[in-house]
N, C-alpha and C positions, 0 to 999 in steps of 0.2 A: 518312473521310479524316483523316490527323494533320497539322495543320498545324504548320510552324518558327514558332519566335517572334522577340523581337528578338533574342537571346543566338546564334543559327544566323546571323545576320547578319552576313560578314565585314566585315572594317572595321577599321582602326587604334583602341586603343583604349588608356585608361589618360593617367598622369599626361604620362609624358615623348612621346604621340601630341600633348595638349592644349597642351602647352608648346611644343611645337614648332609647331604648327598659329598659336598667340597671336603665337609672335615673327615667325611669315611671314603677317601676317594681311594686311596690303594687296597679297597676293600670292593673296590666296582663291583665285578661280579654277582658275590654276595648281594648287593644292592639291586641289580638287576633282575636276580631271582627272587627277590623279596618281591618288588615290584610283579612281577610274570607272576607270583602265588596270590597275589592279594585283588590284583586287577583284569587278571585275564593274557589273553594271548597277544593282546596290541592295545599297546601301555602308554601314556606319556612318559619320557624321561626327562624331569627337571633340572636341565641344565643351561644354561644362557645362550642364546645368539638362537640361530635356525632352528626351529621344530623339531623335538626326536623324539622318534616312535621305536618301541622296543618290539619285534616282533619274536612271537617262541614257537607257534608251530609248524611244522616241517613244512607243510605248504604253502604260508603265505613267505617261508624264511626260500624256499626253492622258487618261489616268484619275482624275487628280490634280486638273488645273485646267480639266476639260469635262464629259465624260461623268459623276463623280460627285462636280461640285463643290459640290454642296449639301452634303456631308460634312464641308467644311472650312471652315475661317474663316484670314483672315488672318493671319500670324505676324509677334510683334513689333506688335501695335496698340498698345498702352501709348505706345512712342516714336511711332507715326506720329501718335497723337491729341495728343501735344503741341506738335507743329507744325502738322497740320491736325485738328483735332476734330471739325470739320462738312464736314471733304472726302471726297468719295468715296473716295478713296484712303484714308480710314482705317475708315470706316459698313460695316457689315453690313446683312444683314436692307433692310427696307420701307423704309428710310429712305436708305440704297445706292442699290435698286432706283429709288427717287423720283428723288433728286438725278440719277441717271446718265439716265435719263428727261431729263430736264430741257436739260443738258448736250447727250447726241445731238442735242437738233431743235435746239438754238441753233450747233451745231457746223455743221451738216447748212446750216444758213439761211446764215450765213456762207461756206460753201463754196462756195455757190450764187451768192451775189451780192456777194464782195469777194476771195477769196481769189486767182482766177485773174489782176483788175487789180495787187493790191498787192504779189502774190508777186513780177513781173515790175519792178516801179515798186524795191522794195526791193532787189532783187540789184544792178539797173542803178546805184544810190544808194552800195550799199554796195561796189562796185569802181570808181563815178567815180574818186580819186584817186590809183590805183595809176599807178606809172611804171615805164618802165626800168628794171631792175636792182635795184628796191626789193627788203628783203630784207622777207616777211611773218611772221607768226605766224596759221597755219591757222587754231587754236584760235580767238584772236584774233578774227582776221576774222570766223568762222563764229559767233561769240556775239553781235557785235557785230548782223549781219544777220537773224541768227532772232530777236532781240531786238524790232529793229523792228518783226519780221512778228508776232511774238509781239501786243508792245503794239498793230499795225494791226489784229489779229484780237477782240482784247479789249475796246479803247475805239472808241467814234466816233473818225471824223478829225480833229474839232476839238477835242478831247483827248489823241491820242497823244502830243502834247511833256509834257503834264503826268506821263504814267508816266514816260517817258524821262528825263527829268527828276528825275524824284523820287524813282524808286527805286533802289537803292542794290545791283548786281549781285555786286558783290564779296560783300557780306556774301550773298547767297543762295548762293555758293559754298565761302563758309567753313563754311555751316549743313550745306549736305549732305559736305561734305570732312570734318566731326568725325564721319562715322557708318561704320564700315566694318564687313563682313560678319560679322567674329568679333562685335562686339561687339550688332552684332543679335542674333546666334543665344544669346548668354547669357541665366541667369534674370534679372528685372526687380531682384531683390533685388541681384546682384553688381552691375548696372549703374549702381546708386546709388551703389554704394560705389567704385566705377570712375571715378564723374564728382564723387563727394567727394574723391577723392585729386588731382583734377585741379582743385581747386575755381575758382581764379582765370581756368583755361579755360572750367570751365564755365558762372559766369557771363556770360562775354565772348558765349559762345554765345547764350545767355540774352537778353542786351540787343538780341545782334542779331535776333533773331526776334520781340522786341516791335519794334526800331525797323524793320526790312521789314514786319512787319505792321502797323504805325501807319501807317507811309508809303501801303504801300495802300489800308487804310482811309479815310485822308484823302481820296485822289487818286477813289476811288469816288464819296464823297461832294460832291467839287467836280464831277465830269463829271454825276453824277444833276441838278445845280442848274443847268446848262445847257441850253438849247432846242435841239435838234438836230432838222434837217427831212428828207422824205422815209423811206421804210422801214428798220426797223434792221437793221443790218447788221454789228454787233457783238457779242458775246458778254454783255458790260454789260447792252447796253440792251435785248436782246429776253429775259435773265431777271428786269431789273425790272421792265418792261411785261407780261411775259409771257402777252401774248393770243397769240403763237405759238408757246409751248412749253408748252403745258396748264397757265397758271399760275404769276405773278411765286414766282421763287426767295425765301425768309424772309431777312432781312437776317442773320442769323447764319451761315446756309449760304455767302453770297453770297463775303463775302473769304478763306474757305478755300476756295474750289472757283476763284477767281479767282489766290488763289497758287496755286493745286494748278497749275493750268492754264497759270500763265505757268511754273514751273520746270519741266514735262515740256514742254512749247511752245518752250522755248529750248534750255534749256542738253542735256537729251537729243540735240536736232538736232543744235544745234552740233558735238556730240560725235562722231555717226556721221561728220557732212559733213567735218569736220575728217580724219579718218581716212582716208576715201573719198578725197578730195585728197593727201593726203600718200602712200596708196599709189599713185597716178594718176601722182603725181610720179619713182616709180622705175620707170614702163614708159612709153615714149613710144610705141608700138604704141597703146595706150589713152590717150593723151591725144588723139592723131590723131584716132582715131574719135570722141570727145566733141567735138571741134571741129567735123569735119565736122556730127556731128549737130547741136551748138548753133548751126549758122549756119543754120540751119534756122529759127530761133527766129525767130517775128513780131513787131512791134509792137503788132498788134493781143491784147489777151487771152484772148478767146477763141476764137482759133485755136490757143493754145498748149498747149489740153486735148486738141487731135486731136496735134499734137504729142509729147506726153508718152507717146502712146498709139502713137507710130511711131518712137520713140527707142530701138532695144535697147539697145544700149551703156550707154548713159545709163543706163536701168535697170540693166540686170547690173550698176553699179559701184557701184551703191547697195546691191542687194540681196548683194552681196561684202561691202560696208564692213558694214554690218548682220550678216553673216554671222560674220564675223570682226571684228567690235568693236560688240557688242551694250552700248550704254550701259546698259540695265537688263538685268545679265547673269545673276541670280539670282531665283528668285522661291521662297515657302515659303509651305507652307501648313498647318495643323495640326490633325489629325481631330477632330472633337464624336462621335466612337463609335470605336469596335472597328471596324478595317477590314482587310478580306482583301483582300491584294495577291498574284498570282502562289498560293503556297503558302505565304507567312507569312502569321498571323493577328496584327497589329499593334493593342498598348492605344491605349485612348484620350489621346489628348495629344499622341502622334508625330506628330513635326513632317517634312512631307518636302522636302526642298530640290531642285529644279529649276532646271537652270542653264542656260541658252544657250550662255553660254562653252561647256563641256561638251560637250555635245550637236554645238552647230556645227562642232566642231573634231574629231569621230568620224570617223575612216575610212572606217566603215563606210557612212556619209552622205554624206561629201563627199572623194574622194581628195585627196591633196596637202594637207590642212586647213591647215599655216600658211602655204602660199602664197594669194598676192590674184590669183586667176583670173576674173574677169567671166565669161568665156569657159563658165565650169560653166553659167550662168544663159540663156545662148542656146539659142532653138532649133536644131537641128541640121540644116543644111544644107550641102552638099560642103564648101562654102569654112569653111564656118565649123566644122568636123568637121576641116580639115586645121590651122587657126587651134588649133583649143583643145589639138589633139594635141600639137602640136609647143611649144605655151607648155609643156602639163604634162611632156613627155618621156619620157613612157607611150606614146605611138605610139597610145592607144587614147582616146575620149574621155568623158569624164565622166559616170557615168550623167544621165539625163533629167531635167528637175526631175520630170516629171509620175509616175514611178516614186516620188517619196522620200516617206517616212507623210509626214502632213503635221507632224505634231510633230518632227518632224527638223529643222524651221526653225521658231523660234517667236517671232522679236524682238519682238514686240508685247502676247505673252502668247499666252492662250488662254479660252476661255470667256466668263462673261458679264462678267471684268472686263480684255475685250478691250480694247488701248490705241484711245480717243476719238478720238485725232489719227491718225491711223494715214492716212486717206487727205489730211488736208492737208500734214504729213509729205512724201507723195509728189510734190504742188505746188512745197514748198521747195526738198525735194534735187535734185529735176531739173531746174530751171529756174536754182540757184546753181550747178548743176553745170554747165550749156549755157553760160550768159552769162559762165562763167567764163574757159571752154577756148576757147571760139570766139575770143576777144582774146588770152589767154594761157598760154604754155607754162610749166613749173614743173620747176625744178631744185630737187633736194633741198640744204641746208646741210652741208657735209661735217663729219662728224665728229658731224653730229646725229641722236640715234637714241632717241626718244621710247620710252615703253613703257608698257601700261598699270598702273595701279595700281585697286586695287578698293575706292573705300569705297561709299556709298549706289548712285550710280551709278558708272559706270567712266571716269578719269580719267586724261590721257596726265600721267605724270612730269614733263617737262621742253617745252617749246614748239616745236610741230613748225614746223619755220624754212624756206623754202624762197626761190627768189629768182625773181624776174619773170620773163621774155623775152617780147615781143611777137610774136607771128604775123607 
């Protein structure tokens, strides 16, 4: 059999593809999908240094980061080991494999014995002062409250004012705001010379990543010096103790994997739940039903697990905002061999980029892709068969989830470096989403019309504004 190489690969290519691609680069995605529409399902992406191949469909993207992910290694370490060196999010290999070990059971323990009271204590906290007619910021809100849960999930209770307190949120937004898609995919060499030209930026960057990581360091080490009673229940204290996670975490590992954990903890959430809300905001059809569902909502917490588990609505407008605004909407990964895709036989080093943006917003996956249909994610029954017909105006209704590959939806990732948070995640958005609707209805701000932009993670432009009403 002859296989194609990279050069049979269509794809925009050459100076004025690169330069063009550079000046729309907080527009990546977009760009990605233009390419995936115009070229097929395995695209060139014109971008400098190593080969990039854009893949879009679910089975060569579940080839990639499942079935033969031992082929690849992460792309773009260099920058992730500068910001976390000993987090998971940046280790390969035995040392990966350890920390994420580690990570699961203390995730796992936590979710068990703090997540379901604190989720519901936090929401309730973080919409006490809403009023009348207050005009919000989604964004805002939603950082503010994952924030907490973040910090409730990470320290004992008689330390969470010490993070909140001390850490310093703006600067973790500026850190990942300097990073966007084009400037990952370059060689390490331009990137230097990228961040010399920018130099008084890039110090500022600089300062701020030692001062969030000092702050954390610090606040670690005052909560370790504290006596804390009864079993732990924090993320903190069961990897320093570590009799129930095979094994106290090495103090080097411990404050990268604890920033690692509060910037995908927070600002990821924030990001989805913001979006989720704001598209809730332009259908009162689905805000109705998140009220009905969130008065559902008990006092008691652990009722609110059977809950969460009888909420459809609730769900589908989560698993919509995820669909259509996937905060980690890119992932690359870059072969350690020679790898046969399809009928090209690809060198070693091709890096291939896997997008959610992309992929979620395929026709062929999901019809109507830029509209916000919950309504795809329901099971199908008469009422609810006539419900999604007539939202999408197809007369017909949306194929089934249970038909679509699985890699047709992948917000979390795939494989062994499946997102951690993934089911407390699930705790947050539906219980901010219940306590929210059940008290209050949400008009959008006229004339405000957010969008996203694409740097590390994906970031709405301008502040999605919406105003009160009471139920």
């Amino acid at each position: 059999m002859t296989f194609r190489r990279l050069s049979d690969v269509p794809g925009p290519t050459g100076l004025a593809a690169q330069y063009s691609l550079f000046r729309r680069r907080l527009e990546m995605g977009e760009v990605l999908r233009e390419i995936s529409q115009q070229h097929g399902d395995v695209a060139r992406v014109p971008i400098l240094g190593a080969p990039k191949v854009l893949l879009s469909h679910p089975e060569d993207i579940q080839e990639v980061l499942a079935t033969k992910a031992a082929a690849f290694r992460l792309f773009s370490q260099n920058l992730l080991r500068k910001l976390f060196p000993w987090g998971v999010v940046a280790t390969e290999g035995p040392v990966h494999d350890e920390n994420r070990a580690h990570l699961v059971l203390a995730m796992r323990k936590v979710l068990s014995r703090r997540v379901p009271e604190l989720t519901l204590r936090k929401c309730r906290q973080g919409l006490s002062s809403f009023q009348e007619g207050q005009v919000v910021d989604l964004y805002e809100l939603t950082r503010q409250v994952t924030l907490a849960m973040s910090a409730a999930m990470l320290f004992p209770s008689e330390a969470e004012h010490l993070l909140l307190g001390q850490i310093d949120q703006e600067a973790f937004l500026r850190i990942v705001s300097n990073v966007n898609g084009w400037f990952l995919g370059i060689p390490t060499t331009l990137q230097k010379l990228v961040l010399l030209a920018q130099l008084p930026h890039t110090l500022k960057i600089m300062r701020l990543r030692r001062r969030v990581k000092g702050q954390l360091r610090e606040t670690i080490q005052k909560v370790q010096a504290m006596k804390t009673g009864g079993p732990p229940a924090d993320v903190l204290t069961l990897l320093t103790e570590g009799s129930e996670v095979g094994g106290p975490m090495p103090a080097e590992f411990l404050t990268d994997n604890l920033m690692n954990l509060l910037l995908a903890g927070y600002e990821t959430t924030a990001n989805v739940m913001a979006w989720a809300m704001w598209e809730a905001a332009h259908r009162e059809e689905v805000q109705t039903h998140l009220a009905r569902e969130g008065s559902r909502l008990s006092p008691d917490p652990e009722q609110n697990i059977e809950w969460i588990n009888n909420s459809p609505w609730t769900d589908a407008t989560i698993q919509e905002a995820l669909r259509m605004y996937p905060s980690g909407w890119a992932l690359a990964r870059q072969s350690l061999f020679e790898f046969r895709l399809r009928d090209y036989l690809f060198e070693r080093g091709t890096v291939f980029i896997t997008s959610q943006w992309v992929t979620h917003r395929d026709t062929r996956w999901f019809p109507q892709p830029g509209r916000f249909l919950p309504e795809r994610w329901l099971d199908g029954s008469s009422q609810l068969a006539e419900t999604s017909a007539a939202a999408t105006g197809t007369g017909e209704d949306p194929p089934p989830r249970e038909k679509r590959h699985p890699f047709a939806f992948f917000p979390f990732g795939g494989g062994k470096r499946f997102c951690l948070g993934k089911a407390i995640f699930d705790f947050e958005g539906a219980l901010l989403l219940g306590s929210l609707f059940r008290e209050w209805r949400l008009e959008p701000v006229e004339g405000c019309h957010p969008r996203p932009r694409f740097y590390a993670t994906m970031l709405p432009d301008r502040q999605p504004l919406v105003v009160l009403r009471r139920r």
